[in-house]
Structures are given as C-alpha cells and as structure tokens.
C-alpha positions in Angstrom: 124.0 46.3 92.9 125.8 49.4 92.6 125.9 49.6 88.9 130.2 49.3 88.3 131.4 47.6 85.6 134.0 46.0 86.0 135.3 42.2 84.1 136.5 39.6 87.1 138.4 37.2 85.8 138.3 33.5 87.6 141.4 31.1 86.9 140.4 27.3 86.8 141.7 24.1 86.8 142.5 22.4 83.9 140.6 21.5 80.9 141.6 18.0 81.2 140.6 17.6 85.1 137.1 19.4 84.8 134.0 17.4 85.6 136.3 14.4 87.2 136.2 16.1 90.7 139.9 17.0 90.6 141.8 18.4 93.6 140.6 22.2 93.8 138.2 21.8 91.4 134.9 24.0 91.9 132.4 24.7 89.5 132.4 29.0 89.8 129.8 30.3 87.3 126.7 29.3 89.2 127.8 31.0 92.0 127.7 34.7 90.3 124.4 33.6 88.4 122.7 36.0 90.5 124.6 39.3 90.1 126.6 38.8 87.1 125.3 40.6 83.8 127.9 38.1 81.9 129.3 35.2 83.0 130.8 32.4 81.2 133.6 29.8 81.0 136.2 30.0 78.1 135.5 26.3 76.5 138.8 26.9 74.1 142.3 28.8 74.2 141.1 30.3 70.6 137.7 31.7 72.0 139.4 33.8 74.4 139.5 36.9 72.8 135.9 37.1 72.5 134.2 36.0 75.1 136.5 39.6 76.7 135.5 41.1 74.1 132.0 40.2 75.0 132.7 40.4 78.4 133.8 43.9 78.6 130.6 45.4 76.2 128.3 43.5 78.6 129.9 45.0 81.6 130.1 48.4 80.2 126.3 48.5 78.5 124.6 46.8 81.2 126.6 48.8 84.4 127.4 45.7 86.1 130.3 42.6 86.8 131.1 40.5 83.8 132.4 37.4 84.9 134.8 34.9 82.7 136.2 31.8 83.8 139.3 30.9 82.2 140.8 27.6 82.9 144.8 27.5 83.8 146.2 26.0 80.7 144.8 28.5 78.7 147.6 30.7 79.6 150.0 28.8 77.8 148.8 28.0 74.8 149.4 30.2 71.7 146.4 31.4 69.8 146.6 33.5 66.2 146.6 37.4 67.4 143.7 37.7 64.6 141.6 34.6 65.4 139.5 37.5 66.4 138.6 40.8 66.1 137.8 43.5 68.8 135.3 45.7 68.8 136.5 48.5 71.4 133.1 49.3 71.6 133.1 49.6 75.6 136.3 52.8 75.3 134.1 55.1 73.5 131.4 57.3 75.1 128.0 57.4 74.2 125.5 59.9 73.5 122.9 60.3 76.2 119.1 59.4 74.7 117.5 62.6 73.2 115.2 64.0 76.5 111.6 64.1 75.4 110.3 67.5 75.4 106.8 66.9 76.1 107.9 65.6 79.3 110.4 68.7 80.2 107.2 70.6 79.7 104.7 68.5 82.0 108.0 68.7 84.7 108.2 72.6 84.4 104.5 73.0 84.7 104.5 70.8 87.9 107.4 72.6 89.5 105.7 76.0 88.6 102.7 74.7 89.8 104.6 73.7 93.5 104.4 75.2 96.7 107.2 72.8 99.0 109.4 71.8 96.0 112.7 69.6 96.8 115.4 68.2 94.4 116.5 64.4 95.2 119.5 64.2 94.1 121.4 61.0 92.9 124.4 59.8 91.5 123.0 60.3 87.8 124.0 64.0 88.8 127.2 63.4 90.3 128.9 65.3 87.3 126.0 68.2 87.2 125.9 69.9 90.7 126.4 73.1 89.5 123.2 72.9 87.2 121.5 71.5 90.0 122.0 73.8 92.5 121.7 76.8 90.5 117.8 75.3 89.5 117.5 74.6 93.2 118.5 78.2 93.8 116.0 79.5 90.9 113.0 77.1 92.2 113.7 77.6 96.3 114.0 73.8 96.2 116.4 72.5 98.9 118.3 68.9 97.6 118.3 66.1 99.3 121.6 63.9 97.9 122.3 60.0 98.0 124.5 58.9 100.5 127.1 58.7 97.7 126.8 62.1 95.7 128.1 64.3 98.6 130.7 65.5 96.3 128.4 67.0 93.4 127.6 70.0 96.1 129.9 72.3 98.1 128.9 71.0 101.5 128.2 74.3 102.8 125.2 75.5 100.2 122.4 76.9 101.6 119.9 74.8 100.4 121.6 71.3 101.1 119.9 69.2 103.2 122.2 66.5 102.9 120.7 62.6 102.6 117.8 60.9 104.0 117.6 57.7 106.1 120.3 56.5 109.2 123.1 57.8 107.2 121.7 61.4 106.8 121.2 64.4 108.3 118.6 65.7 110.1 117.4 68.0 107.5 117.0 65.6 104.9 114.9 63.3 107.5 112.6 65.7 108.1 112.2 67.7 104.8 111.5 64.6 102.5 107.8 64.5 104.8 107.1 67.8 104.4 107.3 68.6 100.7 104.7 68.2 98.4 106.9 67.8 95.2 109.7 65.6 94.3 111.8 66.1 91.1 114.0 62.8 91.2 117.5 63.4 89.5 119.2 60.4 88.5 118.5 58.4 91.9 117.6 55.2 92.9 116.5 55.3 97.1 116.1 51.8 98.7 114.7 52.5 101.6 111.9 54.4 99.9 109.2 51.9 100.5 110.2 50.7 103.9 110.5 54.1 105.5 107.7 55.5 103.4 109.8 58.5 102.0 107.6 59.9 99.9 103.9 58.8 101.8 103.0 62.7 101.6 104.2 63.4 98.1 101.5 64.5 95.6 103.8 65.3 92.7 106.7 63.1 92.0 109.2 63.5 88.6 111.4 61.6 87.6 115.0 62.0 85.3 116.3 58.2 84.5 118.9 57.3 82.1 117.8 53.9 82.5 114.0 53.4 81.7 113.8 50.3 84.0 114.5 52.4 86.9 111.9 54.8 85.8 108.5 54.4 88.3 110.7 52.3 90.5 110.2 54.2 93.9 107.1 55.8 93.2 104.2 56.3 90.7 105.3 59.2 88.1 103.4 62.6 88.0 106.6 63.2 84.6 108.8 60.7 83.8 111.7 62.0 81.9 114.6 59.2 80.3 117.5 60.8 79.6 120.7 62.3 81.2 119.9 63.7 84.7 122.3 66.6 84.1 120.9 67.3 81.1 117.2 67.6 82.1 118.1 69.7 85.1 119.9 71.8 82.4 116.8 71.7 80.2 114.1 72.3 82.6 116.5 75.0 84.6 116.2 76.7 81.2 111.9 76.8 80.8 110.7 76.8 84.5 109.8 79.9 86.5 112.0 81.6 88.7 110.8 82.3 92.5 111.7 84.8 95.2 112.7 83.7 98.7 109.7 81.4 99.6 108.5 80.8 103.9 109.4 76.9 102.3 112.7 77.9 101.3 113.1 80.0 104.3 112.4 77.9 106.9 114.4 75.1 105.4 117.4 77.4 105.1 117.5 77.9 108.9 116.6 74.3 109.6 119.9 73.5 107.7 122.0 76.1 109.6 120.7 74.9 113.0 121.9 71.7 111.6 125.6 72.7 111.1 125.7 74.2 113.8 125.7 71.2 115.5 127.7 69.6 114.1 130.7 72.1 114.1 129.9 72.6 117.7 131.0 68.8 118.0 133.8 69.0 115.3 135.2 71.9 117.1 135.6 71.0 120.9 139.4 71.4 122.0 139.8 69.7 125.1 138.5 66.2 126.7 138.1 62.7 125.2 138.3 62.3 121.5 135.6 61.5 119.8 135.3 61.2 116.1 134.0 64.9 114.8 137.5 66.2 116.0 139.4 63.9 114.2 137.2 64.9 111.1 137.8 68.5 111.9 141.5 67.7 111.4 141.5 66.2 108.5 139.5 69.4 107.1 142.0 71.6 108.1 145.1 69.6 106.5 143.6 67.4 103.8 144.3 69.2 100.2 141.5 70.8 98.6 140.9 67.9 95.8 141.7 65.0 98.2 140.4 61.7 97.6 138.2 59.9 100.5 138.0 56.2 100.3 135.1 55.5 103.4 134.7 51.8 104.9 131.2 50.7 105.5 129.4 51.5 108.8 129.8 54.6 111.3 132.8 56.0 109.2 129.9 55.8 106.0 127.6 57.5 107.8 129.5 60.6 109.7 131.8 61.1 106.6 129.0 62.7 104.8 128.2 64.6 107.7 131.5 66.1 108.8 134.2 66.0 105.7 134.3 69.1 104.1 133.6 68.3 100.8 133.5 69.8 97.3 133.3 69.1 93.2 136.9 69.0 93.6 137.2 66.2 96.1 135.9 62.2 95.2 134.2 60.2 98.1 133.9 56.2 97.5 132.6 53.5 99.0 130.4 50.4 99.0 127.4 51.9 98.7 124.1 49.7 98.3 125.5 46.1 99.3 127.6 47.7 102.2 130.3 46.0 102.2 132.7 46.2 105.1 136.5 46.1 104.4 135.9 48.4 101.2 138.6 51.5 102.6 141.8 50.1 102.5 141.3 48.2 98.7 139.7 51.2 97.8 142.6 53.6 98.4 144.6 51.4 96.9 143.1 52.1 93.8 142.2 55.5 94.2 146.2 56.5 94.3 146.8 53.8 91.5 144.7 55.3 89.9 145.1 59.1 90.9 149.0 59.2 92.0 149.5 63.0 92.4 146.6 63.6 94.2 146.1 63.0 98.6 144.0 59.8 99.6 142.9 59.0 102.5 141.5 55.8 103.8 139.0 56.2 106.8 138.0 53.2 108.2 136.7 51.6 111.7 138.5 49.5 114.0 136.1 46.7 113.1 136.6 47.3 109.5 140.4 47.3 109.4 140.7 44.2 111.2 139.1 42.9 108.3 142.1 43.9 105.6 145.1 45.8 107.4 147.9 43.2 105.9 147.2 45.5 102.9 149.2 48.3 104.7 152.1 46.4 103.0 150.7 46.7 99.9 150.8 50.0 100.1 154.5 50.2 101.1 155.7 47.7 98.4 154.2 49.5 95.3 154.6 52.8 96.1 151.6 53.8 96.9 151.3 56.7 99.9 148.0 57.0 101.3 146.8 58.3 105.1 144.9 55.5 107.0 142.6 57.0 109.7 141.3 54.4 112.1 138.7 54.7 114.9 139.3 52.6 117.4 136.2 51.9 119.7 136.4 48.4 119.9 133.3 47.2 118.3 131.0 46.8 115.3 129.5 50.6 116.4 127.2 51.1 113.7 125.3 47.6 113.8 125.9 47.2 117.7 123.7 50.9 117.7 121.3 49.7 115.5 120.4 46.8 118.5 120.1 49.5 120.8 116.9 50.6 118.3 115.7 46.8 117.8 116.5 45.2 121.2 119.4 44.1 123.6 120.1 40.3 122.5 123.9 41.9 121.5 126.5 39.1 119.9 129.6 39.2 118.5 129.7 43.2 118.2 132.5 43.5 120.6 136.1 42.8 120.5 139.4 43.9 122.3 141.4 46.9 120.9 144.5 46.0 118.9 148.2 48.6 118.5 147.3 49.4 114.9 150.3 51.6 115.1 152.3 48.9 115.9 151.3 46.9 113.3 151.5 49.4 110.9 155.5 50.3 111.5 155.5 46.4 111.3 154.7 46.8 107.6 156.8 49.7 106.8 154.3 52.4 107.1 154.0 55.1 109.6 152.2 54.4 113.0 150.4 57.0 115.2 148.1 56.4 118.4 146.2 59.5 119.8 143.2 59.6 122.3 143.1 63.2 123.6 141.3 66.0 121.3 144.4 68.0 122.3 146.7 65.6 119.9 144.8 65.0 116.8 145.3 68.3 115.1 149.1 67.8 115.7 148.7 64.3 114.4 147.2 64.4 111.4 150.0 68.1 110.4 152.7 65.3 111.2 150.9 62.3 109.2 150.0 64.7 105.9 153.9 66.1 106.4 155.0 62.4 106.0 152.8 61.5 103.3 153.8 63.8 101.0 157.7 63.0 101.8 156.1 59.3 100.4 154.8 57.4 103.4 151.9 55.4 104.0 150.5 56.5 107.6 148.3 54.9 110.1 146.5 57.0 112.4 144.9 54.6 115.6 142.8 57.4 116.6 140.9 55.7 120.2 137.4 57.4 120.1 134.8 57.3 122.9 131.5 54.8 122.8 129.5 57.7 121.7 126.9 56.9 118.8 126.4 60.0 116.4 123.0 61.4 116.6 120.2 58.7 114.4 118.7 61.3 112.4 115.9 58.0 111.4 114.5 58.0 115.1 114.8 61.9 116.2 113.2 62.8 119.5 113.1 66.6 119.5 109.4 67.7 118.9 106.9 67.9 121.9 104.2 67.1 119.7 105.5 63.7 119.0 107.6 63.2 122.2 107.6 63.7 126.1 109.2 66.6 128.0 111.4 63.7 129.3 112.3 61.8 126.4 113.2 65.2 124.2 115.9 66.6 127.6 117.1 62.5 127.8 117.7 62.5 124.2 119.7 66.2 123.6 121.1 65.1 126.7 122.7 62.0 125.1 123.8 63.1 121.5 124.8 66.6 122.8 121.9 68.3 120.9 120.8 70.9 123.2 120.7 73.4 120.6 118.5 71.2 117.7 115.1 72.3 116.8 112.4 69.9 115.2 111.9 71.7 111.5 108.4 72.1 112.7 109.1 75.1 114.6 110.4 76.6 111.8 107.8 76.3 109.0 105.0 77.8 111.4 107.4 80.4 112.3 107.1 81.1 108.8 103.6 80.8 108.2 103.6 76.9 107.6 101.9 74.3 109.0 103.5 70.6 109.5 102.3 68.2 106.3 103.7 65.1 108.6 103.1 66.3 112.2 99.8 67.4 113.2 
C-alpha cells in the first residue's frame, strides 16, 4: 500500500512433508495473494537463484513486497554458483519517462490563468522541495504536503500549509476548499473522495510517474506522467510570475496564526506536561539532520505538526495501512542503516507495548537510538476519534506501565518525567547519553488532552454557535485561532466553501 519494495522471504517446511499436513505445515502464498506484486514458492534448490532474481526486479519495478517461499532444506543443499545468471537489473537507476511538453504547456496556461492556485504536494516530491517551493513562491501558491513529505519543506516557509485531513493542520483543512486550482505533485490522497477534498476545484493537474495513478483522485484539467520534480522544474521554468496576491496574502497570515498556536503550546514552562513541550525539547537538542522514526496514531499526527523539520532531517512511518508498532523496528533500521547520524523513536504508550522487548535489540547490536514514549494510558488517537462517532468506548484503555524500568531491565537507559519543568533537562541528559552510545527511554506521562482535530474545526460563527466556538477554544486552548474566512474578506475575498 505504501509503494516499498522490499523481498520477504518465508522459510517452510520440508519438501518431503508438503501437502501431507505435517507438523507446522501451512500453506503461506495465498495469504499475501492480495498485496504481494510477486509471490512464489521455490519448487527446487537449483531454481533459487532466479526466482530472487525475479523476485527483487518485481519488487523494485512494480514498488511493492515480493514474496518467496523457500522450503528449509533448501538451505543445505549445494547448487552450481552458475546454474544461473543475475541480471542486477533492480541496483541501477532509471531514467524518469520524457515529460510531454504539450501538457507542461496546457499546466502553465491553467496556472496563469488561476486566481486561488495551491500546490499538493506528495511524496513523488520528497527529493524536489526546493523546486517546489521556489514555483510556489513565483505562482503565490501555498503547498499543501502528504502526511509523509514534511521533510521536503523547511517547516517554517511561508507558504506551507502543512497536510490535509485529521493528521493536518488547520491551514491545510481549510485552504484545500477554498482554492480553485490544484496542481497535484507526485501524490496520491485517500481520503479525497470521502472528505470531498477537492468538491470546489475547477482546475485540477496532475504530475504522476505512474500513469495508473494518473486521474485517480479527480478528473484531469492536464495530466502530466513523468517525474514530479522534474515537471515542477519544467513548468517553474514557462509559467508567469505573480506579485503578492489578497490569495497569497491572506493565506500567509492564516498560516502564521497557525504557528502561533502551536508554539504557544510547545512553549509553556510550568504545569502538567503535555506532549507539545516534550516536542519542544526534542527541537532544541535533536541534531540538525536527525532521523524521526514516528509510531502510528497521536504521535503520527502531532509529529508533523510540532518537530521542527527540514531537507536535512528524514521522518518515517507507516503511512497508508497505519500500522501501529512501526517506531521501534523502524529506528532500528534507520541507525542500521544511518549509524553516524541521531534517531529517535517517538512512539505512544499504546504503541510500545506493542514491541518494547526490542529495546534489547538495540543494546545487543550496537545500535543507540533515543526512545520517547507518551504515556497516557490509552489508544488516544482512536479512543478521540469515538468522541466524534459516539461513546460505545472498548478496549481503548489500559493501566500505565514503568517503561523506565523496563528499559534499564534491558540495558538501556530509563527516564520518567511528568512536570513541563523536567523535560528540557531530560531530553539534554538522554541526547548526552546517546552520543556516549546508549540507547534511552524517555517515559514522558502526558495529560488526557487530545490535540486540536483540524477535520471538525468549530471556530467560524457562520457555521457554528457563539457557544459551541468559546466551548471549543476553550477545550484545545485555541483562544487565539481565526477561521481563514476572516482573512480572505479582510483581503478582499469572499469564502468559495462558506457562504
């Protein structure tokens, strides 16, 4: 689902105990039928060698698991080294498709042509945020990003919205209703049917490097197949530049009244913890190209609001299935991988419950990393989304554990903190140790506070009562948010989505 290739290989039992429902035995392959782009079972010792081979071009062409099951006695057997050849073919890069010029044109003319333009930016661009900010800069188009392409864009640009739906920002949520041209870099949104993104789009581009994916989300004004770096490139080069815009205006003070929010929350210094300050330390201490491995849930969705992050720095996690447990594994690869640069693994309570005997792992090979748990005692993010749906709550709770404790169990470094007063201290100490070669826990115990759902905002009068709007900043801390409404008719503009 999230287009990695990657070759899993599956041991099984014998060849002489398949098919006589042996002890252990389980037939595997159907069970990946569904999400596998390759998936086979080695039927002898000598075919090995290519059904890899075959394995690893699949994987690599088609972006996606390649599965080969290999029974156990395989192992042992000795095979010529040439009873096949490999074809390497999945090591070398490729050359992007040519882009198709006629199409650059039709997007330049649209964009030219566009009054409320806005850049969606996916992971096709994770490598070109440069490009695509300066076009965004040159166009007075503010980008909206994927939940996982925060690090293409310095997370302080003007003109960044941040990403749409429940793990967003505010800006994004509102911006991607009000603009009446889309150029769609490299991106694939799935909740663009279901929340109705783009219901008052009139224009809509789109750069694809796969032409399946092209028309996916929403019929095509330009539909450009190629590289989404390079098009941005390409059509930065032909289309029009534009002076400071009432569009680009008001969106610029929409984001700014956006981050101030949020570092009002990240930098309280007295009272309960809750999770912005623990993000605020990690900010201050966390080396500028650090690597973030993010578990799946609350930790997903106020990492991209509160690390941060730059081009330097590499963000990860499991991004379209969601899959909860993903931090810890993660970080273990990202300093296998990456062993002189800082990792941290930020996870929930809930999530490292699900994988912490891993901490060893860590320990054993070597492999430092900083773990940073919040501790809150429940499944937050799904537990909030019940508060939206309805009150029938199970199994979302569950009683707080000493990850400390269990973390100096395993060799690693433990730390609990629960005042705001203690975490910047914390996390100096826990960065110190890590680069002497330690693997840290942090148990940082958080309040029951759910960060602001930017998908259900309750902050304009035209859509919301007197009551609701002060019950709702009241809540979330929001006093000073202002619906983007109020700025695009203090520019000039009317509302496209609120009448």
């Amino acid at each position: 689902m999230d287009n990695t290739p990657f070759l899993a290989i599956l041991g099984s039992r014998p060849v002489n105990e398949l098919n006589m429902d042996a002890f252990q035995e389980l037939n595997q392959n159907p069970m990946y039928n569904g999400i596998a782009v390759y998936n086979k079972r080695v039927a002898y010792a000598e075919q090995l060698p290519k059904v890899i081979d075959e394995a690893c071009r699949a994987a690599v062409s088609k972006k996606g698991p390649a599965v080969v099951e290999i029974p156990v006695n395989f192992g042992f057997q000795e095979i010529d080294e040439n009873s096949y050849y490999g074809s390497g073919s999945y090591e070398r890069s490729f050359i992007a498709p040519a882009l198709n010029e006629v199409e650059i044109d039709k997007a330049v003319e649209i964009l030219n042509n566009a009054e409320r333009p806005v850049i969606y930016a996916g992971y096709g661009g994770v490598k070109a945020g440069e490009v695509i900010t300066e076009l965004s800069r040159k166009i007075k188009a503010p980008i909206i990003t994927t939940g996982k392409n925060f690090e293409a864009f310095e997370w302080n640009y003007e003109g960044l919205t941040g990403s749409a739906y429940r793990v967003g920002w505010k800006p994004a949520n509102e911006v991607v209703f009000e603009a009446d041209t889309v150029l769609f870099l490299g991106s694939n949104f799935p909740f663009a049917e279901v929340y109705e993104a783009f219901k008052n789009t009139e224009k809509f581009i789109q750069v694809d490097i796969d032409p399946y994916k092209l028309g996916k989300r929403h019929a095509l004004d330009a539909s450009i197949l190629g590289d989404a770096g390079q098009a941005a490139k390409a059509i930065l080069d032909k289309v029009n530049p534009v002076e400071s815009t009432p569009w680009w205006r008001a969106n610029v003070k929409n984001n700014q009244n956006w981050r101030d929010y949020m570092n009002k929350l990240e930098g309280k210094t007295e009272g309960e913890l809750q999770l912005y300050q623990v993000y605020n330390a990690i900010n201050k201490h966390a080396d500028q190209d650090a690597i973030y491995s993010i578990d799946v849930g609350d930790t997903t969705q106020t990492s991209t609001r509160h690390l941060h992050m730059t081009p330097e720095n590499m963000w990860r996690t499991s991004p379209l299935f969601a899959t909860m447990g993903i931090a810890l594994p993660g970080g273990i690869a990202a300093k296998k991988d990456n062993p002189d640069r800082q990792v941290w693994n930020i996870m929930g309570d809930g999530a490292f419950n699900m994988c912490y005997p891993d901490v060893i792992t860590n320990v054993q090979y070597d492999l430092p990393v900083i773990n940073v748990v919040f501790s809150n005692g429940k499944y937050a993010f799904i537990k909030d989304k019940y508060e939206d749906t309805n009150k029938h709550l199970f199994g979302c709770d569950f009683p707080n554990a000493d990850y400390a404790k269990i973390a100096e169990a395993q060799g690693a470094v433990g730390f609990t903190v629960n005042r705001i007063e203690d975490i910047d201290a914390v996390v100096a100490e826990a960065v110190k140790l890590n680069k002497e070669g330690k693997t840290v826990v942090i148990d940082a115990h958080i309040t029951q506070h759910r960060p602001l759902p930017v998908e259900v905002l309750e902050l304009d009068p035209k859509l919301h009562s007197e009551e609701a709007i002060k019950a709702f900043k009241e809540k979330y801390e929001a006093e000073e948010l202002v619906p983007f409404r109020f700025f695009l008719e203090e520019e000039g503009l009317q509302s496209r989505a609120i009448k």
